[in-house]
C-alpha positions in Angstrom: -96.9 104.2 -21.5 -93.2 105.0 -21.7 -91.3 104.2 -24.4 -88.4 102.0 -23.1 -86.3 102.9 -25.4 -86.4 106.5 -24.8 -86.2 105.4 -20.8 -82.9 103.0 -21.7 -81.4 106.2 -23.5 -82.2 108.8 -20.4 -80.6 106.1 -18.2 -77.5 106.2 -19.9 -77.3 110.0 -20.4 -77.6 110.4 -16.6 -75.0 107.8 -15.9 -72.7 109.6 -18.1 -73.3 112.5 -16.4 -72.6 111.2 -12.9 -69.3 109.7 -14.4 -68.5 112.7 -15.1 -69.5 115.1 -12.6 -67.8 112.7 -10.0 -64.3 113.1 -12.2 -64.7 116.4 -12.5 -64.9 116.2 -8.1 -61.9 113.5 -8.2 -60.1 116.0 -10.3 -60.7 119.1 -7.8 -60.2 117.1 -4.6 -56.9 116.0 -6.1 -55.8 119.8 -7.4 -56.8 120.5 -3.5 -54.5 118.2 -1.9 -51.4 119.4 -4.1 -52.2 122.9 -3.5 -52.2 122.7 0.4 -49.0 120.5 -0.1 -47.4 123.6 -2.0 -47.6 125.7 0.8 -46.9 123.5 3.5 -43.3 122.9 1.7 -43.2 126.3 0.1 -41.0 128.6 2.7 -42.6 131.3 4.3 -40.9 134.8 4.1 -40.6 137.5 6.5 -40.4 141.8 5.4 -38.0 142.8 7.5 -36.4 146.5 7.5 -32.7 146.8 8.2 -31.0 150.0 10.3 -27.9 151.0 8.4 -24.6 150.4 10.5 -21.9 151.5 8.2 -21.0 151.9 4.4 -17.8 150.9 2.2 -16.8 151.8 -0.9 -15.2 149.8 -3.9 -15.7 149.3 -7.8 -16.1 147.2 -10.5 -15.9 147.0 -14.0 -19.3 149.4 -14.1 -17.7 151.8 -12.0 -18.0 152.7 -8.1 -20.0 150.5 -6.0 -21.2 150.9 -2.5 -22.1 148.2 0.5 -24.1 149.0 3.0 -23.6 146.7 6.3 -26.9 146.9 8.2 -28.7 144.7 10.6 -32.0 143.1 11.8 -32.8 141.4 14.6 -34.9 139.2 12.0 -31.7 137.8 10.8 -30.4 134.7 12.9 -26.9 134.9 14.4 -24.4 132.9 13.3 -22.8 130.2 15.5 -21.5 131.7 19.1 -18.0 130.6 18.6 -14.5 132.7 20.0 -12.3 134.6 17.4 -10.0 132.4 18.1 -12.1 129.3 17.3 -13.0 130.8 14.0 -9.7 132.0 13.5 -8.5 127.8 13.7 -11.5 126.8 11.5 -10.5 129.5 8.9 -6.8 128.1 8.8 -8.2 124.1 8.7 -10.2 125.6 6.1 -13.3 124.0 7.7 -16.9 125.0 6.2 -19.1 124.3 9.3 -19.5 128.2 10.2 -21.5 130.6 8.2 -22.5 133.8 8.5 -26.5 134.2 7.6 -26.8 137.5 5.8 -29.2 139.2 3.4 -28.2 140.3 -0.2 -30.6 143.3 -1.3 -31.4 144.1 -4.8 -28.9 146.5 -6.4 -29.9 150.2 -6.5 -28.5 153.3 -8.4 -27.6 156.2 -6.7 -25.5 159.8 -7.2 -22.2 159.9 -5.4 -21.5 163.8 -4.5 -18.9 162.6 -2.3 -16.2 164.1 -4.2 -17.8 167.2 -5.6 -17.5 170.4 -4.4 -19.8 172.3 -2.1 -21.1 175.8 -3.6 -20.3 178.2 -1.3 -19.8 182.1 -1.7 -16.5 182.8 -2.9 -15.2 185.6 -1.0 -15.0 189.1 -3.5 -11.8 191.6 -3.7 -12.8 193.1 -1.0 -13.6 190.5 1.4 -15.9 187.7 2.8 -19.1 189.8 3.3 -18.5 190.8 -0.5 -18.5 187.8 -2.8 -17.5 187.4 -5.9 -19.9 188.8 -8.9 -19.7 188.0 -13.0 -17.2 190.6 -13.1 -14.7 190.4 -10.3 -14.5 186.7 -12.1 -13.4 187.8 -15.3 -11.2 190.6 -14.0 -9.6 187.7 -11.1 -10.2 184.1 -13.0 -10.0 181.1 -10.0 -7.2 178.8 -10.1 -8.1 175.6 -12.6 -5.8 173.3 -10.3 -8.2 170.2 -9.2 -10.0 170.6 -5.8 -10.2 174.9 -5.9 -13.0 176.4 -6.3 -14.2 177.4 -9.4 -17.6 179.2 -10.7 -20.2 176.4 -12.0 -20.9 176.1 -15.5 -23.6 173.5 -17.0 -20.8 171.1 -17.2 -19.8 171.2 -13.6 -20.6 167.7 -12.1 -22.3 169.4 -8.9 -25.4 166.6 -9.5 -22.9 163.8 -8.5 -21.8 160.8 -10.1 -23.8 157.5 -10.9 -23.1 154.5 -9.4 -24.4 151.3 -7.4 -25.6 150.8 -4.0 -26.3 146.8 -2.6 -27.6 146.2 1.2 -26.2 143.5 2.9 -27.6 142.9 6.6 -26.7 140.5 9.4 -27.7 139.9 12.8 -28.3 142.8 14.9 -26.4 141.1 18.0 -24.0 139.9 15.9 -23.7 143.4 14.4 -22.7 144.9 17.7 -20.1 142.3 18.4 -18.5 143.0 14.9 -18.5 147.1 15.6 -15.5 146.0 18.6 -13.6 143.9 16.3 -11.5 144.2 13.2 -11.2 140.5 12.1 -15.4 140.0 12.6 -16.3 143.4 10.4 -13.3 142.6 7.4 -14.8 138.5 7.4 -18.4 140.0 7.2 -17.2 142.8 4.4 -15.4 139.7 2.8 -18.3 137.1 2.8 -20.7 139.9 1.7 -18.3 140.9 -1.2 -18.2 137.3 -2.3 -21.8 136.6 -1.6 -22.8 140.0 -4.0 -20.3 138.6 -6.7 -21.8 135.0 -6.9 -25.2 135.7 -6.6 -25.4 139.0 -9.3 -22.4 137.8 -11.7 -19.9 140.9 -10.2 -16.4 141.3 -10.4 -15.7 143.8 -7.5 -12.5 145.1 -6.3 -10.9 143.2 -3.4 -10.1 146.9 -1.6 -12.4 148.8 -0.3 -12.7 152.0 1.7 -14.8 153.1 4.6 -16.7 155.8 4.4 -16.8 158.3 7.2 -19.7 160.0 8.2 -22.0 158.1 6.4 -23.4 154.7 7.5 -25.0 154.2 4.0 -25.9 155.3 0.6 -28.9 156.2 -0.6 -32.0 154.2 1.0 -32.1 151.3 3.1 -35.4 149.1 1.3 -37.4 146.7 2.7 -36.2 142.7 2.3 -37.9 139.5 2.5 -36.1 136.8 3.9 -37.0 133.0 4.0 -38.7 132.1 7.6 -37.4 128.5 7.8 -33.6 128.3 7.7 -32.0 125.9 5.8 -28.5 124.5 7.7 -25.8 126.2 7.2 -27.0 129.1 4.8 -25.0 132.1 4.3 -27.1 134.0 2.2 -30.9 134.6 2.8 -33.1 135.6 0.2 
């Protein structure tokens, strides 16, 4: 015969153990529910991979800086509203348009824009003779700034360092700022402003563009946020 004591103990130890095991399923079912709530309310994001358009140059404190203007048809368009529309909501200084653009990450680069291309100096007697070791020490090149001159080690032929950011926009949007001045200096302004606040910068107001090269360096891949908030400026 059993031992009722021993069966009253057993008892107990397997209702402790069904406490426990159904905590233990209150406790997952619960970590369930806020995990599926996290990524219902967690934005999605999009890669997206922008096609250069064109490239200005400025500087900061660091030294030179370089924005690349690109596009994707990823990107939505800002509001369709006339220059001239714009142009009134500028002057009433009115924050109901913005521009949706993507910030990149900051990349380093080499800037051989200004260095000078290694050619074949022509020789004493000609082009189809260039110059050798000794027609330079017997005829030294002019040292004025932009001649040519033989390379040394020190010659900055590798370029100079400096900082590249990509800043895209919509691609329709893009082609309607290539035909107009007043859309591509606002979206060069905006993206200037936008680079400053979000990375701490300090760039120069002017700015230069670059001919014959719609971008510096590499375009990278972006992720942008797949639910828009209202008017956003910068995505990403």
């Amino acid at each position: 015969m059993a031992n009722p004591k021993l069966l009253g103990l057993g008892l107990s130890e397997a209702e402790a153990i069904g406490a426990d095991s159904a905590r233990f399923e209150e406790l997952l079912l619960q970590a369930s529910k806020e995990l599926q709530q996290a990524q219902t309310t967690r934005p999605e994001s999009t890669q997206i991979q922008p096609q250069p358009g064109f490239c200005i140059k400025t500087n900061s404190s660091e030294g030179k800086v370089f924005i690349n203007i690109c596009h994707s048809p990823s990107i939505p368009p800002p509001a369709d509203v006339t220059e001239e529309e714009l142009l009134q909501m500028l002057e009433e200084d009115q924050a109901g348009f913005r521009i949706p653009m993507s910030l990149g990450e900051p990349h380093a680069e080499l800037d051989a824009s200004q260095c000078p291309q290694r050619t074949q100096e022509s020789g004493p007697l000609g082009p189809f003779f260039p110059r050798t070791q000794e027609s330079w020490a017997q005829d030294p090149p002019p040292s004025a700034p932009g001649d040519l001159a033989p390379r040394s080690d020190s010659f900055p032929y590798e370029g100079q360092g400096c900082t590249a950011y990509d800043v895209a926009v919509n691609s329709d949007f893009y082609r309607r700022m290539q035909n107009s001045d007043f859309l591509r200096e606002l979206v060069i302004t905006i993206a200037r402003e936008g680079l400053e606040d979000k990375y701490n910068l300090q760039l120069n107001p002017e700015w230069r563009m670059m001919k014959n090269r719609p971008f510096m360096g590499s375009i990278s891949q972006q992720n942008i946020r797949s639910e828009q908030r209202p008017r956003i400026q910068e995505l990403g």
